[in-house]
Z-matrix of the N, CA and C atoms (Angstrom, degrees):
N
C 1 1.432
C 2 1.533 1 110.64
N 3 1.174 2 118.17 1 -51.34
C 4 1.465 3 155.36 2 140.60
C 5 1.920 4 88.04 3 8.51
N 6 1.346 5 98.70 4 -92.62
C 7 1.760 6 125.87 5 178.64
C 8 1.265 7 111.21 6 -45.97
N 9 1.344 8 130.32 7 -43.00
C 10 1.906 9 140.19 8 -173.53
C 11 1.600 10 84.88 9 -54.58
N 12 1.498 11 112.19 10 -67.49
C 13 1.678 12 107.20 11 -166.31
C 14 1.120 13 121.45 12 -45.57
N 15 1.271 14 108.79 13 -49.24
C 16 1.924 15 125.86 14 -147.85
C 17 1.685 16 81.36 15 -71.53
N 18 1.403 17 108.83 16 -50.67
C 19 1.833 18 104.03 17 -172.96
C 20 1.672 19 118.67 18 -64.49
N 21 1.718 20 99.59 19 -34.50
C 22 1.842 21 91.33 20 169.27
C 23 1.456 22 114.60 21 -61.35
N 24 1.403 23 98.72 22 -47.37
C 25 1.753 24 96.28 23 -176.87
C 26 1.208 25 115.71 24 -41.59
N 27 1.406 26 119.65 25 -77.70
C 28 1.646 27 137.36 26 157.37
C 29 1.522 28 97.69 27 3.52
N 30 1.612 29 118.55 28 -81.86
C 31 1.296 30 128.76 29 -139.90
C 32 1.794 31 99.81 30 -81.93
N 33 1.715 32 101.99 31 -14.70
C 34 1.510 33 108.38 32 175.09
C 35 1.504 34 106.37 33 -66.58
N 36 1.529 35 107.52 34 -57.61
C 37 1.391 36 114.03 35 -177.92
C 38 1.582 37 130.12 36 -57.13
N 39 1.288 38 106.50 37 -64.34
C 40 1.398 39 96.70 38 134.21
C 41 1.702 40 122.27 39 2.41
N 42 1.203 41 93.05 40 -119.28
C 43 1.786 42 113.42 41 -170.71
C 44 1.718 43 92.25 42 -26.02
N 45 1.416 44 113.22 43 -35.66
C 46 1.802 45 119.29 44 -164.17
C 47 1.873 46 96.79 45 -56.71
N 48 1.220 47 107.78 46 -63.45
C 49 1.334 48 138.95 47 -146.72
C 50 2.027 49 92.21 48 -72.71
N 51 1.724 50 104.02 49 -59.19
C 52 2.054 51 87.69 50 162.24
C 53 1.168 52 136.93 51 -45.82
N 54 1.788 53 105.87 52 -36.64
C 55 1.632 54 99.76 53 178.59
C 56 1.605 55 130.22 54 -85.19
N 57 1.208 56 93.50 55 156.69
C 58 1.538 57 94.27 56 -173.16
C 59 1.514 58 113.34 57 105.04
N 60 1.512 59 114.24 58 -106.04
C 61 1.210 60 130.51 59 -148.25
C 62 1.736 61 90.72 60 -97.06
N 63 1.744 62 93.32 61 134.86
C 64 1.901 63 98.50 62 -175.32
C 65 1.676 64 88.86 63 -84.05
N 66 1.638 65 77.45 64 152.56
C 67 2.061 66 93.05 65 -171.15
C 68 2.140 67 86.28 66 -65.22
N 69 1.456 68 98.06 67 -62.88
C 70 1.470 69 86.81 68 -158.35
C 71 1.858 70 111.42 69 -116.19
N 72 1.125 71 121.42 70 105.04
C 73 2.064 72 134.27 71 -142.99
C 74 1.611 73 72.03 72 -93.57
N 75 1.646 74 111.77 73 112.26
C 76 1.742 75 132.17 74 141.79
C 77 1.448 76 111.26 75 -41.94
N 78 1.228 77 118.79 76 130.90
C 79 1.524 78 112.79 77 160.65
C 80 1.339 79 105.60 78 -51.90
N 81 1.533 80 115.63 79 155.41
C 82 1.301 81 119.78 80 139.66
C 83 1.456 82 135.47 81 -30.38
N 84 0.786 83 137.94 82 126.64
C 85 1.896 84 135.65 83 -164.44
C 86 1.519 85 92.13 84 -89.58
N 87 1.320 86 132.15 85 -31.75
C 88 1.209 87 140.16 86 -161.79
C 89 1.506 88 92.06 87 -78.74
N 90 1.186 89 137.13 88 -42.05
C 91 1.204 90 149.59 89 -138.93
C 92 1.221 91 107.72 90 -89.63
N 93 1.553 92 104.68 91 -55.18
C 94 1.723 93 146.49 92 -173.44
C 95 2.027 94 86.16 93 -63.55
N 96 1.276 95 109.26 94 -54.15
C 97 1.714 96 110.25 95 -151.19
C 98 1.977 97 97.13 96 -78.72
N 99 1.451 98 131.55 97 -13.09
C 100 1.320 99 150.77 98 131.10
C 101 1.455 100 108.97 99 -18.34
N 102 1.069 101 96.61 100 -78.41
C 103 1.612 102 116.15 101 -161.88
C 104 1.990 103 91.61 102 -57.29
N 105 0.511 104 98.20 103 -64.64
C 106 1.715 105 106.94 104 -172.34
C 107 1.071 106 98.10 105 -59.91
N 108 1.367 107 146.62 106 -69.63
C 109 1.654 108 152.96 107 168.09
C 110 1.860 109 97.36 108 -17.37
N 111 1.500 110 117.90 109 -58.04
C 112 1.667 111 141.65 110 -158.40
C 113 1.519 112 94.50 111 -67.66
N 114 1.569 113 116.46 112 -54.38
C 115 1.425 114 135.76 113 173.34
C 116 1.473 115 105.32 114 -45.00
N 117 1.141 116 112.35 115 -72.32
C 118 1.247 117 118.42 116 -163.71
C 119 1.655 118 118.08 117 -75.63
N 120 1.523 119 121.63 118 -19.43
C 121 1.000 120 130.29 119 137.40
C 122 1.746 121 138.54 120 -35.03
N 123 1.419 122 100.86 121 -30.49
C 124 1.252 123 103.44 122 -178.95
C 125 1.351 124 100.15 123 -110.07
N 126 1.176 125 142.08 124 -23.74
C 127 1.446 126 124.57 125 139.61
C 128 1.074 127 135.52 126 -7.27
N 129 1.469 128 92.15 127 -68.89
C 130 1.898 129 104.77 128 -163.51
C 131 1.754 130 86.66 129 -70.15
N 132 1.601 131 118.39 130 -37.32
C 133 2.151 132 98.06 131 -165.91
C 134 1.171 133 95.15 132 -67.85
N 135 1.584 134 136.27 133 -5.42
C 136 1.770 135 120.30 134 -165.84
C 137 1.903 136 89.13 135 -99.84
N 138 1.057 137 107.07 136 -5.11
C 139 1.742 138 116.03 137 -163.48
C 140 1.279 139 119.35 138 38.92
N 141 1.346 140 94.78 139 64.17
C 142 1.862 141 121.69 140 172.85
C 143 1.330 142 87.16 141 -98.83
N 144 1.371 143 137.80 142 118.18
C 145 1.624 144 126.69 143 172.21
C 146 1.277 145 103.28 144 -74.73
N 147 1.604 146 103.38 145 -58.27
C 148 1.311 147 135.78 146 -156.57
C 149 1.789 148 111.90 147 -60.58
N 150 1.424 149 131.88 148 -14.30
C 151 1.343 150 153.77 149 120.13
C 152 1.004 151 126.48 150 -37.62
N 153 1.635 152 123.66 151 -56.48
C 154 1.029 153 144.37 152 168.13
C 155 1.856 154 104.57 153 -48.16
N 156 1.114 155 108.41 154 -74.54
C 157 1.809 156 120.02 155 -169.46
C 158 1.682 157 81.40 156 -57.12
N 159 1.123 158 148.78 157 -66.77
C 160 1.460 159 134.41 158 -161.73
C 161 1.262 160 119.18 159 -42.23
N 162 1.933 161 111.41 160 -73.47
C 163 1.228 162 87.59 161 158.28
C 164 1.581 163 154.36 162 -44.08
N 165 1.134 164 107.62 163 -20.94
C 166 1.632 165 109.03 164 169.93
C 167 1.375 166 109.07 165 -96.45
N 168 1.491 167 107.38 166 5.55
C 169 2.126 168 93.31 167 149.78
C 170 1.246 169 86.72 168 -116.64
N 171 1.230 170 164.24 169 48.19
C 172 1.101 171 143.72 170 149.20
C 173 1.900 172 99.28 171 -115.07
N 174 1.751 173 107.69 172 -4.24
C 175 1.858 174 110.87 173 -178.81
C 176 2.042 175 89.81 174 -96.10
N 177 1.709 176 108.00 175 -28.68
C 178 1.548 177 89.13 176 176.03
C 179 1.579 178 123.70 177 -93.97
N 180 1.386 179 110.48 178 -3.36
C 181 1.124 180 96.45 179 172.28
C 182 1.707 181 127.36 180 -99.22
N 183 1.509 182 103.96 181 -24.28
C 184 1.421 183 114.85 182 161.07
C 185 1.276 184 130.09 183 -66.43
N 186 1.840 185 114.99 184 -30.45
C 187 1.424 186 105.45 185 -175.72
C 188 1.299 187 107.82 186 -145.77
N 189 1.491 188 95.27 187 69.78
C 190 1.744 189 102.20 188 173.28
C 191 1.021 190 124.68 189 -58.23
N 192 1.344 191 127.77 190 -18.62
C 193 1.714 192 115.14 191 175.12
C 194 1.553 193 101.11 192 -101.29
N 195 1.268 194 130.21 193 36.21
C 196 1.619 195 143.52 194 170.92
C 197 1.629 196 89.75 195 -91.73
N 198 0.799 197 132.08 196 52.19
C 199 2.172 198 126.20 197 162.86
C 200 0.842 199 121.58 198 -14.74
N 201 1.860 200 105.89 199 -81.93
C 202 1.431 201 118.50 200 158.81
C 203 1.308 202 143.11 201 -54.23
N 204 1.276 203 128.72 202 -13.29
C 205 1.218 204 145.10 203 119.25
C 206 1.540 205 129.24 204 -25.64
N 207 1.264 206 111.60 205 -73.30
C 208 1.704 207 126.11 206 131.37
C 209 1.116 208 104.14 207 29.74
N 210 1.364 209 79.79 208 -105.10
C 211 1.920 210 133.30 209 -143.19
C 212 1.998 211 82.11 210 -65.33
N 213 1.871 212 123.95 211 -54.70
C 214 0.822 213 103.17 212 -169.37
C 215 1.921 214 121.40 213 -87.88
N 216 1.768 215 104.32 214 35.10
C 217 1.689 216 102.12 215 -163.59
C 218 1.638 217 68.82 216 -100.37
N 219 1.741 218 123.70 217 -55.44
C 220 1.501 219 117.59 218 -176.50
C 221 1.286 220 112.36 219 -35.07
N 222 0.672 221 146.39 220 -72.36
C 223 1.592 222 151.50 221 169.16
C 224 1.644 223 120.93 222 -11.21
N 225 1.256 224 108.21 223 -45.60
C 226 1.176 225 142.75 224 -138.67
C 227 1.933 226 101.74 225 -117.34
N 228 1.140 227 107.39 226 -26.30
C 229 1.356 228 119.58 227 173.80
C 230 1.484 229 92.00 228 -94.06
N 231 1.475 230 107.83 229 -76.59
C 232 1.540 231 98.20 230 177.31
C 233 1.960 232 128.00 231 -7.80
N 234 1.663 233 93.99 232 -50.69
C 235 1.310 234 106.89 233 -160.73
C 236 1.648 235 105.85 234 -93.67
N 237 1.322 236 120.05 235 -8.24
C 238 1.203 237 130.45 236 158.43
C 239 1.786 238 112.43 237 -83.02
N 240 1.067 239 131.10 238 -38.68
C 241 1.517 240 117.61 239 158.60
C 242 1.396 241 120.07 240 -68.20
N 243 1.206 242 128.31 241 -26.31
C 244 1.361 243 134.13 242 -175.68
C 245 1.847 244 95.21 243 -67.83
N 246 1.405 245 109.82 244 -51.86
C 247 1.844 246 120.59 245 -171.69
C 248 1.858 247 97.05 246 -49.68
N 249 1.366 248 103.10 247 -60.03
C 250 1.201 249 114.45 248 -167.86
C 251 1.146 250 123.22 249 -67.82
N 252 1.539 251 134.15 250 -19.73
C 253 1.497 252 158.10 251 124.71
C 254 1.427 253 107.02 252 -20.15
N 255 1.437 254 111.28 253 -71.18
C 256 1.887 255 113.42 254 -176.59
C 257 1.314 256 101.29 255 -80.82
N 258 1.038 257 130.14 256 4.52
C 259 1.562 258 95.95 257 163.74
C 260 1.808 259 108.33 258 -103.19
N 261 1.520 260 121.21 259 -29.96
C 262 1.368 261 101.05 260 163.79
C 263 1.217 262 125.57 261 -72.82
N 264 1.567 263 123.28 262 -4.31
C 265 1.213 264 118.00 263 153.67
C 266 1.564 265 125.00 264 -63.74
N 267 1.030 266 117.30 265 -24.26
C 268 1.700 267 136.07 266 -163.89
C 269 1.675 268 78.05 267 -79.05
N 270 1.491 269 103.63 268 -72.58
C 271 1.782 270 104.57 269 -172.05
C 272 2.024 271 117.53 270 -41.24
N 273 1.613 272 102.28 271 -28.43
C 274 1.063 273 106.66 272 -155.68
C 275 1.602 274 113.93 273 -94.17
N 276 1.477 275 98.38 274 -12.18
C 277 1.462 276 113.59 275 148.99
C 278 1.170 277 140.62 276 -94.65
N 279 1.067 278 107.40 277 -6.76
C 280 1.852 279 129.78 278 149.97
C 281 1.459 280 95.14 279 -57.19
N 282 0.861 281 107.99 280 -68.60
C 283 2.168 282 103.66 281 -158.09
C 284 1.805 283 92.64 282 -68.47
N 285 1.212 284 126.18 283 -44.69
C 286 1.381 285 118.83 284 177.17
C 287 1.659 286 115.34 285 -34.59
N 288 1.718 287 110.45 286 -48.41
C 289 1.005 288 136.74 287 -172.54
C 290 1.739 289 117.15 288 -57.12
N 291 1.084 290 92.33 289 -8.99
C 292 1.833 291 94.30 290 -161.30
C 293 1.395 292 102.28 291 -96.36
N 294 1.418 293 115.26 292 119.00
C 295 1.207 294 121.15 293 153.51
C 296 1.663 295 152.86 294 -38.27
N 297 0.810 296 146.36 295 151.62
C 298 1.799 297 143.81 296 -162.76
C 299 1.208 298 111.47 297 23.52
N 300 1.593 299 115.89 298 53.67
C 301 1.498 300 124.51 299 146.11
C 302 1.726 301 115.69 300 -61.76
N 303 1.322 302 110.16 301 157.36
C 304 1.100 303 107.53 302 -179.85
C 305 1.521 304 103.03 303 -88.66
N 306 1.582 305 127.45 304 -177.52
C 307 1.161 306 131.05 305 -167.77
C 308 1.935 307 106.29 306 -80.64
N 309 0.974 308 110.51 307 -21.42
C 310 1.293 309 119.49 308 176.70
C 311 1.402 310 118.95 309 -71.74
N 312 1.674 311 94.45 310 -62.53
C 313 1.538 312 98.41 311 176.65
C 314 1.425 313 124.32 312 -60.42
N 315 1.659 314 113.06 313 -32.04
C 316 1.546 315 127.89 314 -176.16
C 317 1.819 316 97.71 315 -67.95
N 318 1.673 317 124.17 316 -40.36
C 319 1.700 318 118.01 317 -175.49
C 320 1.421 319 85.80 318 -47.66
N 321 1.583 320 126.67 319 -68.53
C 322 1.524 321 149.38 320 -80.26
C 323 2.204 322 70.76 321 -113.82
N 324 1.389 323 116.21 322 -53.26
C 325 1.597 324 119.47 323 -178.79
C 326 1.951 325 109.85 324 -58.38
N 327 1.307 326 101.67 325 -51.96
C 328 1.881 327 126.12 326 167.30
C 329 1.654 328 96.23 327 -32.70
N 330 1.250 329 110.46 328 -75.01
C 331 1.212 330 137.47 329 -147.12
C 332 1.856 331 108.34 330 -62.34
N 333 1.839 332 90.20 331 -30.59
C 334 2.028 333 98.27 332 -172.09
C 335 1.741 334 94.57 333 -98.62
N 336 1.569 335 104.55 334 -21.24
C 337 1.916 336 107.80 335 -179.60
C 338 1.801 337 94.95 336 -53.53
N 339 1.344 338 89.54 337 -60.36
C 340 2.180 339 94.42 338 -164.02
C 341 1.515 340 121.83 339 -73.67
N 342 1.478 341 111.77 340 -6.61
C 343 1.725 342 126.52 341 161.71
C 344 1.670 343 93.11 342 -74.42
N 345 0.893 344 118.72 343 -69.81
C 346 1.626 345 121.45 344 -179.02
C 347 1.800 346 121.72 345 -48.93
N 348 1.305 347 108.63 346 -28.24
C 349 1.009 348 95.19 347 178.33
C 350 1.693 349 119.51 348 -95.05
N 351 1.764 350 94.42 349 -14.26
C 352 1.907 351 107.18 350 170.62
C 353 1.800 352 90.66 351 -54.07
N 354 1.333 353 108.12 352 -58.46
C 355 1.376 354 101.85 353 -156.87
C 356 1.577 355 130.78 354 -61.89
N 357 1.435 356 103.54 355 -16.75
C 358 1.187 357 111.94 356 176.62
C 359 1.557 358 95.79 357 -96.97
N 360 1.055 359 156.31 358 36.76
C 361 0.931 360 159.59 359 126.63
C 362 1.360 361 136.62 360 -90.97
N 363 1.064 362 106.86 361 -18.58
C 364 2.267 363 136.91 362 157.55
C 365 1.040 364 90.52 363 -67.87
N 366 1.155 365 135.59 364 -60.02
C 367 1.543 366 130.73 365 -143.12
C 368 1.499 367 107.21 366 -93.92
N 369 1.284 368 121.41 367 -28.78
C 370 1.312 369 122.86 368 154.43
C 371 1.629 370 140.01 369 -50.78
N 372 1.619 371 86.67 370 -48.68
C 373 1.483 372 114.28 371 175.38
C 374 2.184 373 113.02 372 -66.35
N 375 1.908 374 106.96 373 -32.67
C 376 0.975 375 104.11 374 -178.07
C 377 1.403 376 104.33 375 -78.36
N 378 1.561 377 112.66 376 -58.15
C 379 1.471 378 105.60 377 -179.05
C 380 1.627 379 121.96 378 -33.88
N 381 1.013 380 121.78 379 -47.22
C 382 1.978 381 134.92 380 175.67
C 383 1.606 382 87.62 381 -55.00
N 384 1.588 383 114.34 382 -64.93
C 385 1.824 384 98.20 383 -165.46
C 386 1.780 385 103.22 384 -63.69
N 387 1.309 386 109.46 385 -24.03
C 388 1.497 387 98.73 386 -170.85
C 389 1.976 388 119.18 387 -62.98
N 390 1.761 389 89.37 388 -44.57
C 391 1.409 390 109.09 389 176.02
C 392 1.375 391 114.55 390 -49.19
N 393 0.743 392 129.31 391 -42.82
C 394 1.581 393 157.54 392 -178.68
C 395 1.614 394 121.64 393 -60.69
N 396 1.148 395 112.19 394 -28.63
C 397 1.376 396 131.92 395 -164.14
C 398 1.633 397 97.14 396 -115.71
N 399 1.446 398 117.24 397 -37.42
C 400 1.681 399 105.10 398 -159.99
C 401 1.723 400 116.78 399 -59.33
N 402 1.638 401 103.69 400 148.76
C 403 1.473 402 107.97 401 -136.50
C 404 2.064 403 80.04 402 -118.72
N 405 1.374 404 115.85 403 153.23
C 406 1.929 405 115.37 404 174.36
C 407 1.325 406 84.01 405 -102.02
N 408 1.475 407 97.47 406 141.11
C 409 1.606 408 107.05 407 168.96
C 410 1.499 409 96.18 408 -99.74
């Protein structure tokens, strides 16, 4: 009889001790996908790209149910290829710029100016379609 109790109690306390309060409270993913967005934000102003693109695989692979987070790392990559676009364009009109090239090197300089400038123009054009599209989870 002794044992019936000691085990209801037990199994009372127990059941007492699960409800309510969670043993161990997850951050927010929303919160978590911030922090990395903030991270990776200050990347791109130090124009570390390559920091920059980490954190925003390190905001999709840690906090996949972060959406809005997400929705704002796309954005945010976008705007980190677009940075990284104008500045080898900046470089790529520097070398355009240089005088008594030969005819080869001047096609061969021509030729990396107008690849650079398609690209900064993709990346412009996506960011606008991207802005445009972003969805609230």
């Amino acid at each position: 009889m002794k044992k019936i109790k000691i085990i209801c109690l037990a199994a009372a306390g127990i059941a007492l001790c699960g409800c309510g309060v969670k043993q161990s409270a997850q951050p927010d993913p929303e919160v978590q996908g911030q922090l990395w967005l903030n991270k990776a934000r200050t990347a791109l102003s130090d124009s570390d790209f390559t920091a920059a693109r980490s954190c925003v695989d390190s905001l999709r692979n840690q906090c996949a149910e972060a959406l809005n987070a997400r929705e704002e790392g796309i954005l945010l990559l976008d705007s980190i290829d677009l940075a990284e676009a104008r500045r080898q364009l900046a470089d790529a009109q520097k070398a355009a710029a240089q005088q008594g090239l030969d005819i080869y090197t001047r096609d061969s300089v021509d030729t990396h100016l107008d690849r650079i400038t398609t690209k900064v123009r993709f990346y412009e054009k996506k960011l606008e379609h991207d802005r445009g599209n972003v969805q609230k989870h």
